[in-house]
N, C-alpha and C positions, 0 to 999 in steps of 0.2 A: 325469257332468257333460259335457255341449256346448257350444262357445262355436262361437256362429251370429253371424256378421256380413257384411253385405255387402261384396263384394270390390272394393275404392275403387279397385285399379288398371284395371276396367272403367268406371268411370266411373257415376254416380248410374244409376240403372236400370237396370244391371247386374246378374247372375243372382247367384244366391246360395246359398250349399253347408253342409249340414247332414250331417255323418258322423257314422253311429252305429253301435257296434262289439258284436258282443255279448257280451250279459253273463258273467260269471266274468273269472278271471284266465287266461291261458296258460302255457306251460312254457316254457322254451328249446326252442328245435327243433320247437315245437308248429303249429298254425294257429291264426293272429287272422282272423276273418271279421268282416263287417257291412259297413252300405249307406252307398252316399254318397247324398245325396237332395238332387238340384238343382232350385232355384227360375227358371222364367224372367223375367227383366227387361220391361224398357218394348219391348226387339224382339227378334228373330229373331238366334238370335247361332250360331256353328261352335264346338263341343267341341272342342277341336286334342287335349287329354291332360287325363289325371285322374290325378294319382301321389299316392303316400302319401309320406311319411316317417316314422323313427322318430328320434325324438330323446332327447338324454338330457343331465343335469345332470353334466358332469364336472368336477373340482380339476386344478389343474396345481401341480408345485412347483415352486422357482426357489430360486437361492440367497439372495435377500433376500426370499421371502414367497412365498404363494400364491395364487392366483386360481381363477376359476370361468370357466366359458362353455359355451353349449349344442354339442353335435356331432350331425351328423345321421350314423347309425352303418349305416342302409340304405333303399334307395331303390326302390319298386315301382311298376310304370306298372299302374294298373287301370282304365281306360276311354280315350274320346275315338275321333274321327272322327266327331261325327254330330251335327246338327242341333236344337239347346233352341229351340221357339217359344217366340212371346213369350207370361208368363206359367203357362208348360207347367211341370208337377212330371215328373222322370223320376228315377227310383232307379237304379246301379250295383250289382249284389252283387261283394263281394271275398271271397277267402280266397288268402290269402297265409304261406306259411310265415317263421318269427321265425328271424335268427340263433341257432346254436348257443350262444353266447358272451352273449345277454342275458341281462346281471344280471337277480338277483330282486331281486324290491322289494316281497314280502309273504312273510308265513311265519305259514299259519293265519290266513290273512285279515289278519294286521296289518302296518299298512306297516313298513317296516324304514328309510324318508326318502328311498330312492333315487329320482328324478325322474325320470321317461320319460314319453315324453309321444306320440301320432300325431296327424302335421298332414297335413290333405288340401290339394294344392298343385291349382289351376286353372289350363289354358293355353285362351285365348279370344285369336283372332284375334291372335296375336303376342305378346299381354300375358299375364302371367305375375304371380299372386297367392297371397300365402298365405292360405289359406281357416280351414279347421275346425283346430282343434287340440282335443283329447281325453287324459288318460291314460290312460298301458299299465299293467295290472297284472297281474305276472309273478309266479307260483309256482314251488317248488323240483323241479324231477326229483326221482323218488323217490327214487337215489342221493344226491345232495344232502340230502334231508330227511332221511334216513336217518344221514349223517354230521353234521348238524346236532342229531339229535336225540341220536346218541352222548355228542355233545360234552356236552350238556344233562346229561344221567345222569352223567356222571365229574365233574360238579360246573363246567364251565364257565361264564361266563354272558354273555348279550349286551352289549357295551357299543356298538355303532357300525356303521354301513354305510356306503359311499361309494365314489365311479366314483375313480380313478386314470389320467389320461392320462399314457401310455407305454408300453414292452413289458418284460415279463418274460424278460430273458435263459434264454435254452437250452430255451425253453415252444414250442408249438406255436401261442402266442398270433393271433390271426387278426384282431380289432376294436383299435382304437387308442387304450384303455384297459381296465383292468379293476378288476372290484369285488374292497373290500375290507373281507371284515368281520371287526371288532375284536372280540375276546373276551377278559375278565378270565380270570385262571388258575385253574384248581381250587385247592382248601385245600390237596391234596396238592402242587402246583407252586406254589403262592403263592411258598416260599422262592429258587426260583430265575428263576423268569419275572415280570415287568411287565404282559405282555399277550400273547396270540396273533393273530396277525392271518392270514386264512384267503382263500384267492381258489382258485375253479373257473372251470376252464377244459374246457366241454364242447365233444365232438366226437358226429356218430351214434353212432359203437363207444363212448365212455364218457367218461371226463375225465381232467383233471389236476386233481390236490390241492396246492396249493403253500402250502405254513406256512412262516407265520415269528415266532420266540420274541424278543420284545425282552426278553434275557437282565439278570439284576440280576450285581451286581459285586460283587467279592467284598472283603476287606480290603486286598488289595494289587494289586487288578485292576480295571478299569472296566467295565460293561458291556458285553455284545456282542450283535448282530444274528445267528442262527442261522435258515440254511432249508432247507428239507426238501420233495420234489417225490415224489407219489407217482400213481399211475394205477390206476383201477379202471373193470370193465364198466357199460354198465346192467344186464345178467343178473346181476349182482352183488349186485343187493339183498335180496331171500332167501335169500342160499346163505352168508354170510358171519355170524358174532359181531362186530357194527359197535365194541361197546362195550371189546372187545378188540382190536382191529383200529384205532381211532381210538387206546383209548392206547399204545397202541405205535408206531404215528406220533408220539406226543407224546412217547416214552420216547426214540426217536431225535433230533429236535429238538431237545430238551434237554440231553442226553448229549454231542453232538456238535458241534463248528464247523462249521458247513456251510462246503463250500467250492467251489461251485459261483456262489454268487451272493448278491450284497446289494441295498439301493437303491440303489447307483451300477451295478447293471445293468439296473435298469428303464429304461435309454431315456428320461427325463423329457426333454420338449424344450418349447418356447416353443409353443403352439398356437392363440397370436394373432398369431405372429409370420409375417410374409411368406413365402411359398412355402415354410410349414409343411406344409400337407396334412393331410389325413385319409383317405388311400388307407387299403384295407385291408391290413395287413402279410403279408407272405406266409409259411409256417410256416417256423419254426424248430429244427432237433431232433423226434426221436422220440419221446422219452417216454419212461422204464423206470417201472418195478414199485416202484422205489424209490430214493435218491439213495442211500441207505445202500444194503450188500449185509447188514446183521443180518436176524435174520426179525422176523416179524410179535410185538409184543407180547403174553403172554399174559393181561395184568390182572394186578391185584392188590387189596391191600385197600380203596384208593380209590376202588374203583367204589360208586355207589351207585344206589339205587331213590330212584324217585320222577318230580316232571314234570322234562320233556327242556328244551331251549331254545327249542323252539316253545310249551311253556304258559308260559313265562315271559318271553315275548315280548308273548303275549298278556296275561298279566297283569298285567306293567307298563304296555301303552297302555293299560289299562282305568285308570291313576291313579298306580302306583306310578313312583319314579325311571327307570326302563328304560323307561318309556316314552317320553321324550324323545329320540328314535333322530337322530342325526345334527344335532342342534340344531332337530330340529323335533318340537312334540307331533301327534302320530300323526294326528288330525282335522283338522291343517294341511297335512298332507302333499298333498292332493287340490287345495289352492287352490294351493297353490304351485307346480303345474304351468300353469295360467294365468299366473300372474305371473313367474314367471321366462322363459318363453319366449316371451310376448306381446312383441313386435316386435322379437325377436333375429332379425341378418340373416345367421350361420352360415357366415360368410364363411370360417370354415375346413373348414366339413364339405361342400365343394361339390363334393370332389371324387370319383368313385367308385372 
């Protein structure tokens, strides 16, 4: 999808900028290429700059509610300095590399609701326009799908995707939110967990795995918040049993009070609010193997065979309940990157 329109702060006969990205989805860490293709106007106009943005749908929480707003999470200059006659067609090619740290927002081709969106910005003679906007669709690193798909087999299932502005205490967190996706519990955990909630945090050498169990409560106890921070390679994805190695992360999680960190260490801050920012945070902490020092899970009887979380991902946007990922049905997901970001002016994501 391309949204072509003429850029009004050049004024009526003004050039006009069609970016077109190509086809597939990208990884984190990957290359996004494709062409900006500018239109010349009624005259002879100076390309000053041609930059991209990547934008994205994030939640903020607050202690009386929640909100939403776009944040522009990176920023590439891919043309300018040269001369559009008038009427002239000229194409720019880009290839630019994606943050480590960009959510996925499909899995198997199906959205998961995440919004991301690339806007081509035009500088002409001093004026400064938001041009094209397009969505990004981002696939899983094989690590990632690989630990998505575990979860899938031990009987997890997808309930939810979504951006989180703030930082993960004691994470190497680097973007000024992260995703979060929510997963009902296995049959085997149903009695002790509410939900799993999952966020990756990739770097070139590999990632962090941060879980966390909204634990159920017992007869004479309340529920509690347990998390659990684990780190694997990318060379890691054929050499490892994901399906034992996944629940044993879950064996620890649940076992254990985490105590390293809860949501009052995300950092949650106002990111409408005045001389907020949207720097990018500088890292935090190293990383270890594991929050716990137990070893790796061996499995047990609740492993099972069958589809992962990615055919059941897809199989709910084909109709069933899961498919309704984030409050939107899966075929809305694409328009709602026009309309959520059409004429947001990102007054927090301004800054680099």
């Amino acid at each position: 999808m391309v949204f072509k329109r003429l850029l009004g702060a050049m004024g009526a006969g003004g050039p006009s900028v069609d970016t077109v990205l190509d086809g597939g989805a990208v990884a984190p860490g990957g290359i996004l290429s494709g062409q900006v293709h500018l239109q010349g106007g009624s005259a002879d106009v100076e390309i000053e700059h041609i930059g991209l943005e990547l934008i994205a749908r994030v939640e903020a929480e607050y202690e009386d509610g929640e909100s939403e707003g776009a944040i522009v999470f990176e920023r590439f200059t891919v043309g300018g300095g040269f001369r559009l006659a008038q009427q002239e067609r000229h194409s720019v090619p880009f290839s630019v590399s994606l943050p480590w740290e960009t959510p996925v927002s499909e899995l198997y081709g199906q959205p998961l609701g995440i919004v991301l969106g690339v806007r081509t910005e035009l500088a002409v003679a001093g004026a400064r326009d938001k041009g094209d906007l397009d969505p990004l669709a981002v696939r899983p690193l094989p690590v990632q799908e690989a630990v998505l798909e575990a979860l899938g087999q031990l009987g997890f299932g997808f309930k939810s995707a979504d951006l989180e502005h703030g930082h993960i205490g004691g994470t190497g967190q680097q973007l000024p939110f992260y995703q979060e996706i929510e997963l009902t519990p296995a049959p085997q955990y149903a009695h002790v967990v509410n939900e799993i909630e999952l966020t990756f945090l990739a770097t070139p050498a590999g990632m962090e795995i941060v879980l966390e169990a909204d634990k159920r409560g017992g007869l004479f106890e309340s529920g509690q918040d347990a998390l659990a921070r684990f780190t694997v390679s990318h060379h890691d994805v054929g050499a490892r049993d994901w399906n034992s190695e996944v629940d044993g992360w879950i064996r620890q999680l649940v076992e254990h009070r985490a105590s390293y960190g809860s949501h009052a260490t995300y950092g949650h801050a106002d990111p409408y609010a005045a001389g907020s920012g949207y720097g990018h945070h500088s890292a935090h902490g190293s990383g270890h193997a594991s929050e716990y020092e137990s070893g790796h899970g061996s499995g047990h009887e609740g492993h099972r065979s069958g589809p992962g979380l990615g055919t059941a991902v897809a199989a709910g946007a084909a109709g069933l309940a899961v498919g309704v990922v984030g409050g939107l049905v899966a075929a809305e997901v694409v328009d709602e990157v026009g309309d959520f970001f059409e004429g947001d002016d990102d007054e927090g994501g301004e800054e680099d």
